[in-house]
Residue, then its C-alpha position, 0 to 999 in steps of 0.5 A: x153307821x146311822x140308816x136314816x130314812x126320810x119321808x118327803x120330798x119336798x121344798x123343804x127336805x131339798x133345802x134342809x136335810x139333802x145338803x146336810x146328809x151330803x155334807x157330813x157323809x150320812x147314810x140315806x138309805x130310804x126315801x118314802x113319798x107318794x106313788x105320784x112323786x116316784x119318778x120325780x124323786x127318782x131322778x132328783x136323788x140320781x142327779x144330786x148324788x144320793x144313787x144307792x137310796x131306796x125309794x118306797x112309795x104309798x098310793x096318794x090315797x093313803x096321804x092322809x091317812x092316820x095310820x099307815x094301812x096294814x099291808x104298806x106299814x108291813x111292807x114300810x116295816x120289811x124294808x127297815x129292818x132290811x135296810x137297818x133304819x135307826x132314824x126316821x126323818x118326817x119332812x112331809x105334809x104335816x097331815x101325814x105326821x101321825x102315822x109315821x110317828x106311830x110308825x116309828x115309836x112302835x118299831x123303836x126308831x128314832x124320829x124327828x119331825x118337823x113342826x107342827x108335830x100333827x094336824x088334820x083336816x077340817x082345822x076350824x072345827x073343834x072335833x079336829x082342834x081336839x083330835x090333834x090335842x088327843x093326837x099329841x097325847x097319844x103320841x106322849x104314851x107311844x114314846x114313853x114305851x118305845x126305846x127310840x127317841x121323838x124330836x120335834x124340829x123346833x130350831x130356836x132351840x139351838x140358835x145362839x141368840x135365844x140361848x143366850x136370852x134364856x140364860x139370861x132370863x133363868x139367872x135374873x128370874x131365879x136369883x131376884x125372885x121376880x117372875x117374867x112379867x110380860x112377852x109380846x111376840x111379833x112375827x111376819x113371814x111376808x108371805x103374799x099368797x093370792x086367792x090363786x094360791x090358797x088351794x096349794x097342798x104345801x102350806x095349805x089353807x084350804x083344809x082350815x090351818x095358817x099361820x098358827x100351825x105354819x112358821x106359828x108354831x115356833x113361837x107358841x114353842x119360844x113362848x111356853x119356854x118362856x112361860x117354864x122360866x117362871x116354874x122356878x118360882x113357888x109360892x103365889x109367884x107360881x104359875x097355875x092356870x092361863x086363859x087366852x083371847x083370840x081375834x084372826x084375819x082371814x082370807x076371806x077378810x083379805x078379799x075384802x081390803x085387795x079384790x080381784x080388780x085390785x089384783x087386776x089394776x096392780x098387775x096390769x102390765x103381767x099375764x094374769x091367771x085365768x083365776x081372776x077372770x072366772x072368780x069375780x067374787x071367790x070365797x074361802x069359807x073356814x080357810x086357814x087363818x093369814x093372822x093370828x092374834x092372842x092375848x094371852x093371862x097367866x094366872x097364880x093359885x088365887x087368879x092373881x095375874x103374874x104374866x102376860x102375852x102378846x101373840x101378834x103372827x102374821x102371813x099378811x106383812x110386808x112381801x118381796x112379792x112383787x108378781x101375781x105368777x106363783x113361784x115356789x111357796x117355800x122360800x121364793x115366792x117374795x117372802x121376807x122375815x120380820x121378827x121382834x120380841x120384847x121381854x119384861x121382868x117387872x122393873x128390872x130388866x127388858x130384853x128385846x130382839x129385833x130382827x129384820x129382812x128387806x130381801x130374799x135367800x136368791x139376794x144373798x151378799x157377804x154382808x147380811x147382818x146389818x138391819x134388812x139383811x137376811x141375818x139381822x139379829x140384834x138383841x138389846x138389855x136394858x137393865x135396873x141398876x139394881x141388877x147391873x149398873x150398865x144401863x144398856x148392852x147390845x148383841x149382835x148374833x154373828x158375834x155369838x158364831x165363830x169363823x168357821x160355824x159361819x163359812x159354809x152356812x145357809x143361815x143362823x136358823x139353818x145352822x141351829x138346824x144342823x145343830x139340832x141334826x147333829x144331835x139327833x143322829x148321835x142320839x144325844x140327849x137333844x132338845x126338842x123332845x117330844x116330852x117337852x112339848x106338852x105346855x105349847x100343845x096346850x097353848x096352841x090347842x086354846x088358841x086354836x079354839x079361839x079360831x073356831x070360836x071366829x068362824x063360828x062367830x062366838x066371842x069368848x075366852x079360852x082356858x088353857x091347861x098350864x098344869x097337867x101330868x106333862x105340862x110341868x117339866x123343867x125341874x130338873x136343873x131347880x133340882x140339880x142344886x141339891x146334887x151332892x155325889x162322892x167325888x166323880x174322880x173315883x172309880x164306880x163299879x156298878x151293883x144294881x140299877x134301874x130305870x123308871x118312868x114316872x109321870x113322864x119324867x125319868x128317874x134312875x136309881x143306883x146301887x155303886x161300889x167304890x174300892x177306894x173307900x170300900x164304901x156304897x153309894x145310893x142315890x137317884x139321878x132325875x133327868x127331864x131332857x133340859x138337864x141332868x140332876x144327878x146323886x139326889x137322896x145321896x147316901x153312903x154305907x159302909x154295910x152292903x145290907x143297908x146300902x140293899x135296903x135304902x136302895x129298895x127304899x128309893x125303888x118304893x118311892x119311885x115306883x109308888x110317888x108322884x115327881x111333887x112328893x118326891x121333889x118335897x122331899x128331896x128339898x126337906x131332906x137337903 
């Protein structure tokens, strides 16, 4: 039995996680929110079925909080173990994320979040912008030493269409040797939000984040595994370094393309909020950006160029929105999708997605995949005939998606979350873990500092860290070519084992028996949470004192060597 306790609810968590846990039976046994929301959330969960949830509550004074105060977190800590918690699900203001995810790391819980993994007040200054660079790493060291999972809500990792692309981009990069040479990331939530709304809690823009740390954060995540396609390649076709330069549109810019009298003029025949009356000229000093745009350089070890990227995100695109009275910020208040990426391996191949809305969730029909629909997803390959002598494929994404995965669904991205879900809960080995998360951290850290260099009025690039200890992290299935075990189909009787981790990566050495052959098999299995490189430095011995000895030799190496000695070793030694 999974105990799963959900912190938050709110639009989101009413939309996402409370339909899932009722319709594949899971046990929510806690719900933690503000002492403001008790009674509310009291009432929701009676009236939707979820009768035997316990409800704890933190003073709304505490909402902010980096860590949890000792008395709560002691009290929070009781509940758990009396109620057996073994997933923890963080849906609520992402300023509250850090604490929870201290939380949970240090009591060994598995923990999802959703994005962004954290954020503070104050976004536009860069002692914030550091502090959740900091935030993240810090969060890196508590689950390294925590027996419980950390997964950050990324859903494109489980949507079919961008699987596909990867695939796609992985063979064509790795068997032509040619890196991805240019991405342009074009995103528009259609998200109205008038000077009335900007003061809001959920999504808010008055504490100095927007877009980029909003729906943003899926596409600085697409992009950095984009970018980790490239890790493949060595030589002067390896990646080492990238610098970013960032331009955004504001509020405050906004203001100034659609005035109060604008709002007035285009809203005359509703009841206007007395806002507009009594701000004849409001201001948004160090808001939260509507736009993000970056232009962003990869570099090799001689600062030749070997990708480029275009971030264009977008708050401020076409809206459904067509009254100034505000709904519900999540989904209903006129918010419409429209999402393009374009993709260039050199002269080989140019991979595009198109995906288009015109109208909201509330406006659902049967048929919602074609241009305008809510579930418009087409990609498109345009190829070299060096590569395929089919000029151009076309992908619809429904055609990925059986008869049944489609019956009962809210969406693709919904169902990518469900999947992702599924997986967390079984405690597989699922993406989005945290460990995966550092080379989008650092991109978002660079561009965010392009937002502090806008308000503060500096014209200057950003460097972003492409290589550090954690950034690197997608070797494994470069690796796996050089796994050679002893047929899997005979019995294996475990001798010795042990678990290390080194430099954020996971090794495993074994010591195995096989009766069949009366022989010892030693070898290390490499895991970075994408895949699995298994009976790497393979070797077999027929005296079980040699067999000790290499596998003492394997424990010197894993404990006393960095992942580039030993990946030069296990590609010399092969």
């Amino acid at each position: 039995m999974k105990n799963v306790a959900l912190v938050g609810i709110g639009p989101h968590s009413k939309r996402i996680y409370l339909p899932y846990f009722k319709k594949h039976k899971v046990n929510l046994a806690l719900v933690i929110d503000l002492n403001s929301q008790k009674e509310t959330i009291k009432n929701y969960l009676q009236e939707n079925g979820f009768k035997n949830t316990r409800i704890f509550t933190i003073d709304d004074l505490h909402k902010d909080d980096d860590y949890l105060p000792n008395e709560i977190y002691s009290n929070l800590l009781a509940v758990c173990n009396t109620l057996e918690i073994t997933h923890l699900i963080i849906s609520t203001e992402p300023k509250g994320h850090f604490m929870y995810l201290e939380f949970a790391l240090k009591n060994n819980i598995n923990v999802l979040t959703d994005k962004p993994i954290t954020v503070t007040k104050n976004m536009t200054s860069l002692k914030s912008i550091e502090k959740v660079r900091k935030q993240y790493y810090d969060i890196l060291e508590l689950a390294k030493h925590s027996k419980g999972a950390c997964k950050v809500m990324c859903q494109r990792q489980y949507h079919k269409g961008y699987e596909k692309i990867k695939e796609v981009l992985t063979n064509t990069v790795d068997q032509y040797q040619m890196p991805i040479t240019n991405i342009d990331i074009f995103h528009s939530d259609g998200a109205w939000e008038m000077p009335h709304d900007l003061l809001k809690e959920n999504h808010p823009y008055c504490y100095g984040y927007g877009k980029l740390f909003h729906s943003g954060y899926h596409f600085i995540d697409l992009l950095s595994d984009f970018i980790k396609i490239n890790d493949s390649l060595g030589g002067n076709k390896s990646i080492v370094s990238g610098e970013v330069f960032s331009k955004v549109f504001t509020p405050n810019d906004e203001i100034n393309i659609l005035n109060i009298e604008d709002y007035k003029r285009l809203f005359k025949n509703q009841e206007i909020p007395n806002y507009y009356e009594i701000n004849s000229k409001p201001t948004f000093d160090k808001f939260g950006e509507k736009d993000y745009h970056g232009l962003l350089t990869f570099y090799n070890k001689n600062g030749f160029t070997i990708t480029t990227a275009n971030l264009n995100l977008l708050h401020n695109g076409v809206s459904r929105r067509s009254w100034i009275e505000s709904k519900d910020f999540y989904k209903s208040n006129g918010r419409i999708r429209h999402e393009r990426i374009n993709i260039e391996i050199g002269h080989l191949l140019n991979i595009q997605v198109h995906s288009y809305q015109s109208k909201e969730i509330c406006d659902r029909t049967d048929d919602e995949e074609q241009i305008g629909g809510l579930e418009h997803f087409d990609i498109y390959f345009f190829n070299n005939p060096l590569i395929d002598k089919e000029p151009f494929k076309e992908m619809h994404l429904g055609d990925m998606y059986s008869t049944k995965e489609k019956k009962e669904f809210q969406g693709y991205n919904e169902l990518s979350r469900e999947i992702f879900l599924t997986n967390f809960l079984n405690n597989k080995d699922c993406k989005g873990d945290i460990r995966d998360q550092a080379l989008a951290i650092e991109i978002l850290y660079s561009c965010a500092k392009g937002i502090h260099n806008h308000y503060y009025h500096k014209n200057k690039v950003e460097k972003i860290e492409v290589r550090n200890d954690y950034t690197y992290r997608f070797i494994a299935k470069k690796l796996k070519r050089y796994s050679n075990p002893v047929d899997k189909n005979l019995e294996k009787i475990d001798i010795k084992g042990n678990i290390h981790y080194k430099d954020l990566y996971t090794f495993y050495n074994f010591l195995k028996f096989i009766p069949e052959k009366n022989i010892y098999e030693v070898f290390i299995s490499f895991d970075d949470t994408r895949d699995v490189a298994g009976s790497l430095l393979d070797k077999t011995f027929k005296n079980k004192y040699f067999a000790i000895l290499y596998y003492k030799i394997l424990e010197y190496l894993l404990e006393n060597k960095g992942i580039s000695y030993l990946e030069r070793l296990i590609e010399k030694t092969n």
